[in-house]
N, C-alpha and C positions, 0 to 999 in steps of 0.2 A: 466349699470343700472343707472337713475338717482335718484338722492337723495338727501332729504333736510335736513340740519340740525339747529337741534337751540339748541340753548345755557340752560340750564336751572338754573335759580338765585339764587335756595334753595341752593348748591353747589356749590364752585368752581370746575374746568375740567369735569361738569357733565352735558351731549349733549345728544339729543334724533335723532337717523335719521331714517328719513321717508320717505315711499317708494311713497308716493303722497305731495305732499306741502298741510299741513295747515290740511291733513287728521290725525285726534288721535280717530278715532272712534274703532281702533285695539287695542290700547293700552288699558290693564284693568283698571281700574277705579280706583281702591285701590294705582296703580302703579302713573296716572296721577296724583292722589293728593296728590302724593310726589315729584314733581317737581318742585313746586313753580311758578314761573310768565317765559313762554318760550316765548324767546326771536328770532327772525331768525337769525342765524348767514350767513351759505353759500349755495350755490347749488352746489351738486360733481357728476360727472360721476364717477361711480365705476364700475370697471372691477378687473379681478383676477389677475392683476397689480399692479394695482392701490397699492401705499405705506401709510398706514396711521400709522402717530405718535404713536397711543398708543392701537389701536385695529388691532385685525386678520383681515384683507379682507375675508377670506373665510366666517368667524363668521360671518360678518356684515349684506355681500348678502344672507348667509342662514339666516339669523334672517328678515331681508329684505322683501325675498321671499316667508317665512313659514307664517311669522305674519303681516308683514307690517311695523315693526318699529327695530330701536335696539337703546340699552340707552349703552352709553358709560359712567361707573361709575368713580366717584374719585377714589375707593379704590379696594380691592380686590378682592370685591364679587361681582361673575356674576348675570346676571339678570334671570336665571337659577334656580340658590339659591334663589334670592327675590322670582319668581313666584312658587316654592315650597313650601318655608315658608308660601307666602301668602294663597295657597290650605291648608296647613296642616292645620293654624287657622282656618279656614270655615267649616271642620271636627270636 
């Protein structure tokens, strides 16, 4: 599967990859304006291979596949926990 990723500036080690280049019409809205200014970084074939630095392959292309995008965070909390948190305030 190919995929684009870009860098996002509000954090450092914090990447959004997307399953179209330049497509964030998936991404929720609440989510993209915490991003800050994205920047492109690279283009990656991912396969169930494929070794990445700091996230699961499998995660990536399910997240890929279901939604269109996945965010690769600095810190602990998956993007899982954000789009819960963010449902629950809308409640």
């Amino acid at each position: 599967m190919q995929c684009f990723i870009y860098r996002c500036t509000l954090k450092p080690d914090m990447y959004i990859y997307l399953a179209e280049e330049d497509v964030f019409d998936n991404v929720p809205k609440e989510i993209f304006n915490t991003l800050g200014i994205v920047e492109f970084s690279m283009e990656l074939e991912l396969t169930p291979d494929t070794k990445l630095a700091r996230e699961d392959i499998q995660t990536v292309l399910d997240n890929l596949k279901q939604h269109g995008f996945h965010i690769q965070l600095p810190g602990d909390e998956s993007i899982e926990e954000i789009m819960a948190r963010i449902a629950a305030s809308k409640n």
